[in-house]
BANU-736329 format. One record per residue (C-alpha): x, y, z; residue number from 1. Coordinates in nm, 4 decimals. Layout:
BEGIN
X	Y	Z	NUM;
...
***
This chain:
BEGIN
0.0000	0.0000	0.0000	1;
0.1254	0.3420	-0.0912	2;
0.2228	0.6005	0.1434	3;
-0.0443	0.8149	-0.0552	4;
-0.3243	0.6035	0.0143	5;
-0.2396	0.5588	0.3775	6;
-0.2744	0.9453	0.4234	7;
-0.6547	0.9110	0.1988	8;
-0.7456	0.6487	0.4814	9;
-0.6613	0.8507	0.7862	10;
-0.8726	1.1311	0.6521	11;
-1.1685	0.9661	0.5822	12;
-1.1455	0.8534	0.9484	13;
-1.1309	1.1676	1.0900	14;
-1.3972	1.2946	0.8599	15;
-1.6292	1.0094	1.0184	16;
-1.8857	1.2153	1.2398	17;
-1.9053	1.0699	1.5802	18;
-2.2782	1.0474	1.6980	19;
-2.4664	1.3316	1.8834	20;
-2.6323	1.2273	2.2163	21;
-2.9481	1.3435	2.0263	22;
-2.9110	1.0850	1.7471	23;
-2.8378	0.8243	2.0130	24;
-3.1211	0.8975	2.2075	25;
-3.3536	0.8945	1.8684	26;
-3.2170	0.5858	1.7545	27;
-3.3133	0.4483	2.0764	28;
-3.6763	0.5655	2.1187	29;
-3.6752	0.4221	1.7325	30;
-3.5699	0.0810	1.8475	31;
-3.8380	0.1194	2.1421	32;
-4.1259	0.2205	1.9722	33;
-4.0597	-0.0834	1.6970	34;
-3.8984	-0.3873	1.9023	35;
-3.8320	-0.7389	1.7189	36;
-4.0162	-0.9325	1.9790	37;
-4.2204	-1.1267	1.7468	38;
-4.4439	-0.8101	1.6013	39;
-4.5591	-0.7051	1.9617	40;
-4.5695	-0.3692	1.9035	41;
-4.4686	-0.2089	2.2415	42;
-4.5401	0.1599	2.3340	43;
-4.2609	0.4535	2.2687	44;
-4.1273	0.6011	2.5665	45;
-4.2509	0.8869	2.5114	46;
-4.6270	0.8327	2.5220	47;
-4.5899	0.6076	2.8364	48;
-4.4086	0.9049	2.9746	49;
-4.6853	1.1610	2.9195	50;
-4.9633	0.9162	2.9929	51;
-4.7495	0.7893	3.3218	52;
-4.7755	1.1576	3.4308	53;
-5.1272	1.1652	3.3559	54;
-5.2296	0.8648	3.5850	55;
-4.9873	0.9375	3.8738	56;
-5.1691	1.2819	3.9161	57;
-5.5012	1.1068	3.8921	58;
-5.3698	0.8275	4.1281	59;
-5.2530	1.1338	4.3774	60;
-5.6387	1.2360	4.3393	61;
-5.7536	0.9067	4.4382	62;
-5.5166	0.8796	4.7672	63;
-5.6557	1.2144	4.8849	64;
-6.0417	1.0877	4.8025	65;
-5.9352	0.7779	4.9839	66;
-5.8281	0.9399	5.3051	67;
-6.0969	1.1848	5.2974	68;
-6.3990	0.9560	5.2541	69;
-6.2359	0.6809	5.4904	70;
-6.2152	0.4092	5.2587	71;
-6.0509	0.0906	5.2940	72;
-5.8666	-0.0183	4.9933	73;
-5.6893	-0.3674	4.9155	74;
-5.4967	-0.4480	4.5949	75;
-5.3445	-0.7694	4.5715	76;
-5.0577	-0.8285	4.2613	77;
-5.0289	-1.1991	4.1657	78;
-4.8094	-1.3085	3.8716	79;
-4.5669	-1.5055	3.6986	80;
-4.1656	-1.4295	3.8306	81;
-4.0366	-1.1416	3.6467	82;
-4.4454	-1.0502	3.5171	83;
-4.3652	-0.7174	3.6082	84;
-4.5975	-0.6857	3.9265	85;
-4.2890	-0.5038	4.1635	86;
-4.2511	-0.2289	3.8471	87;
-4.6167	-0.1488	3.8766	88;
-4.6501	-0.1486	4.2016	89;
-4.3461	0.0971	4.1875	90;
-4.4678	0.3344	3.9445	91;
-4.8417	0.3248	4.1624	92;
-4.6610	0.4546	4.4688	93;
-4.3430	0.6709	4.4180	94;
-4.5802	0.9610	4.3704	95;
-4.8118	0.8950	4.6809	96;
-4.8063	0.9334	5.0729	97;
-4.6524	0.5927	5.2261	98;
-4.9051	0.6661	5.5373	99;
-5.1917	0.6307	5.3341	100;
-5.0576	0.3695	5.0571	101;
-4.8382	0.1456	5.1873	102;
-4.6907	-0.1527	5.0370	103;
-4.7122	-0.5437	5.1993	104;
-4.4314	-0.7679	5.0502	105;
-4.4222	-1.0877	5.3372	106;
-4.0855	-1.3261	5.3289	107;
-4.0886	-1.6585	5.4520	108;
-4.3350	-1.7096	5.7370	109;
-4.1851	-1.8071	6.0643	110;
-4.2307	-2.1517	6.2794	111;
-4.4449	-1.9798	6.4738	112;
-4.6603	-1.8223	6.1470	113;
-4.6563	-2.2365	6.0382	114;
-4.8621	-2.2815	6.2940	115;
-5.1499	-2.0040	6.2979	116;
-5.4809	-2.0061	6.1013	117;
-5.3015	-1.9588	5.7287	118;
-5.4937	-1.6118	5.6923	119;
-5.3739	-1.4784	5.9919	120;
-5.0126	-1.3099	5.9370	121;
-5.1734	-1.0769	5.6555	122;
-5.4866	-1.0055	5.8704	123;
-5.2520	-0.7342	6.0780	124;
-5.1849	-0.6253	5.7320	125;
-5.5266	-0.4759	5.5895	126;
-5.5871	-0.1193	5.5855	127;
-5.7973	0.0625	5.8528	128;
-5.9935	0.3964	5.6920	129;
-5.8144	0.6115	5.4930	130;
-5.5638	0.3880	5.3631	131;
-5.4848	0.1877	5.0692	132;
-5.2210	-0.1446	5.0753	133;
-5.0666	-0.2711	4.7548	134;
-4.9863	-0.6812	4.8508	135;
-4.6815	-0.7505	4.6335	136;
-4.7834	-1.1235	4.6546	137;
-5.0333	-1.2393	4.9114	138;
-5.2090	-1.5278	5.0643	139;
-5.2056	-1.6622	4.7209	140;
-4.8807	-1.7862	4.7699	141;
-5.0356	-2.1014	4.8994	142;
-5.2524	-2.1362	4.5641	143;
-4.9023	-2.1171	4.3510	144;
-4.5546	-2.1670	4.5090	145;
-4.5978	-2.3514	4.8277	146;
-4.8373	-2.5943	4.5628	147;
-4.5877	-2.6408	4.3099	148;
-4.2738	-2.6679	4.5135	149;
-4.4604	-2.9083	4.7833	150;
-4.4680	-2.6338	5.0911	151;
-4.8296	-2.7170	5.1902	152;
-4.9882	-3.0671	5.2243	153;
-5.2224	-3.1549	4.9984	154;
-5.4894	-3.1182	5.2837	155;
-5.3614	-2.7150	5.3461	156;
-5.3977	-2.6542	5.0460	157;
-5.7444	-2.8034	4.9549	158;
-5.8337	-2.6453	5.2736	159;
-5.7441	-2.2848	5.1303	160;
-5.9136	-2.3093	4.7935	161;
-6.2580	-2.3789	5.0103	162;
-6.2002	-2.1323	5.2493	163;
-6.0630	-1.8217	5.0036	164;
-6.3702	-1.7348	4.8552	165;
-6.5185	-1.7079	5.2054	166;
-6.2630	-1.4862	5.3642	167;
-6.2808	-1.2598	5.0531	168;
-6.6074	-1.2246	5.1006	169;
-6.5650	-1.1344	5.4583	170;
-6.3339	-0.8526	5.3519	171;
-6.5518	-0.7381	5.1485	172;
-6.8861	-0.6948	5.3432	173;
-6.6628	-0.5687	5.6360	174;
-6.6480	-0.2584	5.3715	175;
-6.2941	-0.3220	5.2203	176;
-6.2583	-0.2815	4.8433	177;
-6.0537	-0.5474	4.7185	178;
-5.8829	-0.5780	4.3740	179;
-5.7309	-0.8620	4.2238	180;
-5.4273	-0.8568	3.9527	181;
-5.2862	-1.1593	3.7539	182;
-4.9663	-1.0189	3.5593	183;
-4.9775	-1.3099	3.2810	184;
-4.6235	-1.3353	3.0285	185;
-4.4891	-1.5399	2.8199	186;
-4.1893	-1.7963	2.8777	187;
-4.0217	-1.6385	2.6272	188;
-4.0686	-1.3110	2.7589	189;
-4.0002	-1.4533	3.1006	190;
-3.6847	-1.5671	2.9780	191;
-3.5992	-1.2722	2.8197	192;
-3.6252	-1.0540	3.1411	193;
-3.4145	-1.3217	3.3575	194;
-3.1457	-1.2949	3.1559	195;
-3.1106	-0.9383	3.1703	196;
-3.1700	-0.9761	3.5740	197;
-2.8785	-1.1996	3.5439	198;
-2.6353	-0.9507	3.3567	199;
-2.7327	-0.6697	3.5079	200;
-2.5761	-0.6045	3.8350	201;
-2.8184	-0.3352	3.9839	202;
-3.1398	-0.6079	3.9071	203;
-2.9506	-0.9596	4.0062	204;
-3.1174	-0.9001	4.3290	205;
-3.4498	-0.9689	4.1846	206;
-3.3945	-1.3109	4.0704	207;
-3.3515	-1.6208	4.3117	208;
-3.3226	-2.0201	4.2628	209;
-3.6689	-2.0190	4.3335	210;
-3.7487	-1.8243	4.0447	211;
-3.4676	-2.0094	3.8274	212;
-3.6282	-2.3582	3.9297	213;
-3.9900	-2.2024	3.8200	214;
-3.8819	-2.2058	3.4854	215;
-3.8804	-2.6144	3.4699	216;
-4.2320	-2.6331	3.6747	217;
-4.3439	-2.3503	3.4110	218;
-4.6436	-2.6374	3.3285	219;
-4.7318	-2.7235	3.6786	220;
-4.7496	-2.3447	3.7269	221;
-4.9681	-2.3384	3.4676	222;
-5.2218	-2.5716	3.5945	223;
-5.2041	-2.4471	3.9741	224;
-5.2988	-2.0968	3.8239	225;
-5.5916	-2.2642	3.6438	226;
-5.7247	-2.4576	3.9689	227;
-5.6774	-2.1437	4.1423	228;
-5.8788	-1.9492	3.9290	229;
-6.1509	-2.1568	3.9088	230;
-6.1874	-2.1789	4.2955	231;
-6.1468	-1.8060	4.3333	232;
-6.2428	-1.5986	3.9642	233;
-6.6081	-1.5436	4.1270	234;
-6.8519	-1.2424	4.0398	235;
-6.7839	-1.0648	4.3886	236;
-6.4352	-1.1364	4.4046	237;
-6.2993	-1.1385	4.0502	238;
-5.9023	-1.1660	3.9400	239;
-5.8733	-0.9073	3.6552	240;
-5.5505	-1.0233	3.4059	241;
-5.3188	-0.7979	3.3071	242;
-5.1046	-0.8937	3.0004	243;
-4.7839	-0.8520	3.0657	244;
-4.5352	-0.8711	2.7748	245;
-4.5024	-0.5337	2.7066	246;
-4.3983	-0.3588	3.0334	247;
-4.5162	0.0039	3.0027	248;
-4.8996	-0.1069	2.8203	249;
-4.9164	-0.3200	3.1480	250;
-4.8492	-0.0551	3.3730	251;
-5.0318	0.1972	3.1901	252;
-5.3750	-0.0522	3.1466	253;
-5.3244	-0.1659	3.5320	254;
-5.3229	0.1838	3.6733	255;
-5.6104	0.2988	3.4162	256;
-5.8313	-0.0056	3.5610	257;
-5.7195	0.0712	3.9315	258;
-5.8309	0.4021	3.8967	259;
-6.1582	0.3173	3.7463	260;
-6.2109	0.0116	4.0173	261;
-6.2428	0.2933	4.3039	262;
-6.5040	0.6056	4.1644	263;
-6.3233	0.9117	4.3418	264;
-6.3578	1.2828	4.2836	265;
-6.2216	1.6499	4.4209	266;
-6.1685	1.6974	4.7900	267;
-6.2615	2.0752	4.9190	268;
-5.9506	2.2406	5.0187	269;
-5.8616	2.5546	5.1745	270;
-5.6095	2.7716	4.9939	271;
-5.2143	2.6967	5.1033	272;
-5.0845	3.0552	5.2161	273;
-4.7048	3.0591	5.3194	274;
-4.6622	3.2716	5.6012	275;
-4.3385	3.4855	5.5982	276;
-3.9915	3.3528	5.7103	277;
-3.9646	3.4280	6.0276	278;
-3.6224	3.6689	6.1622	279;
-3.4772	3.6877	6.4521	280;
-3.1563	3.9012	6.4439	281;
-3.0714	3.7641	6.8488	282;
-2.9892	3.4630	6.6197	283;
-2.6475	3.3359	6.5252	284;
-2.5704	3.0801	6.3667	285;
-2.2850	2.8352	6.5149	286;
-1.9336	2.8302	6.3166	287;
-1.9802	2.6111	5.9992	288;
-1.6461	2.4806	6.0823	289;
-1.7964	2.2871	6.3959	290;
-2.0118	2.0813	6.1317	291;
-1.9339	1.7538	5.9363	292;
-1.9677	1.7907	5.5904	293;
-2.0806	1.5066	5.3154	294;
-1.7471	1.5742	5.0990	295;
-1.8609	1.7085	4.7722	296;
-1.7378	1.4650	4.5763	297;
-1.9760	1.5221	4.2526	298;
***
């Protein structure tokens, strides 16, 4: 190669533009808005943005109509692993009070919860007036994991399908409002999502060997989820199913429906005045050089 065409090479190199931020960013609301996931065609970013904004104030409408009229309000969030039931829940709460909606996520129950009435550790649970609690996961756990990886006997857990429908309907005449949500996805999709809980160091958390071993019980899942539903899908008590392979339709649809579940308008206010700072000139303020500092490292 010629020392001429060597020079020709390095120029066209350094004539190469190197991508804005702005074309990144286009090019990657492009490849949102029209994902190869087998023609599911999944909502931009940007319109789940503006309608997310939408909802959240309505949903900050609702808390306040909650609180003011004394409801009671129950919302449980049932699901395949990695459905997308925690992101909802998430995006329902990070722009209300935590006194008044409150999230219920229960571990593993104790020895000593092993041997109460099953129903009792989320009895404590339930809201009293003016509140709202999202279950992430509930006393359905008995109707789908402790089934399918043999925590119950097969007496528990006849027991529970007989006695769910009752203590629903318990709930509900005591005056609670209680909404059911099955987040349904496909294994692919499910597969899809634990692999990027595996690479991804900030989300490995989210993904156990319990939810690794429901992948080769995805059948027996399948069929516990039926039984279920047929014990407990009843006309006072309903599940609702939220489909679940696109993440941001399923939040946007589950939020829409949640709203629409509990009829809520305007609470009278009185108008927010800020008084004026007060001053006190006796005041002074101690040296700043007698405080610890977070060192300002950004």
């Amino acid at each position: 190669m010629s020392h001429k065409n060597e020079k020709s090479k390095d120029k066209e190199k350094k004539e190469k533009k190197v991508p804005s931020v702005k074309s990144i960013q286009k090019e990657t609301e492009v490849a949102d808005s029209n994902p190869e996931d087998e023609g599911v065609d999944k909502l931009s970013r940007h319109f789940y943005e503006d309608e997310m904004v939408k909802l959240q104030i309505e949903l900050v409408r609702l808390q306040e109509w909650i609180k003011y009229k004394g409801l009671r309000v129950v919302v449980l969030f049932e699901g395949r692993d990695a459905a997308g039931k925690g992101g909802s829940i998430k995006r329902i709460t990070e722009s209300l009070n935590p006194r008044i909606c409150r999230v219920v996520a229960l571990g593993i129950p104790t020895e000593k919860e092993k041997t109460q009435w099953y129903f009792q550790r989320y009895v404590p649970h339930l809201p009293a007036a003016g509140e709202m609690v999202l279950f992430d996961r509930s006393w359905y756990n008995r109707a789908g994991v402790e089934r399918v990886m043999g925590f119950c006997t097969e007496a528990e857990y006849w027991d529970f399908l007989r006695s769910c429908p009752n203590f629903e309907t318990m709930l509900i005449r005591s005056g609670i409002i209680l909404i059911k949500y099955w987040f349904s996805v496909s294994d692919k999709e499910q597969e899809k999502r634990f692999i990027q809980r595996i690479e991804d160091p900030t989300r490995r958390w989210k993904i156990s060997p319990m939810d690794v071993e429901s992948r080769t019980k995805w059948v027996e899942y399948s069929k516990a989820k039926d039984e279920m539903f047929a014990y407990s899908d009843t006309k006072q008590s309903p599940w609702y199913v939220v489909e679940a392979d696109d993440k941001r339709r399923a939040r946007l649809n589950c939020i829409s429906h949640l709203l629409s579940m509990v009829p809520h308008g305007d609470v009278p206010r009185e108008k927010i005045v800020l008084p004026p700072l007060e001053r006190d000139k006796a005041y002074v303020r101690p040296p700043m050089t007698e405080q610890t500092f977070v060192p300002k490292k950004y």
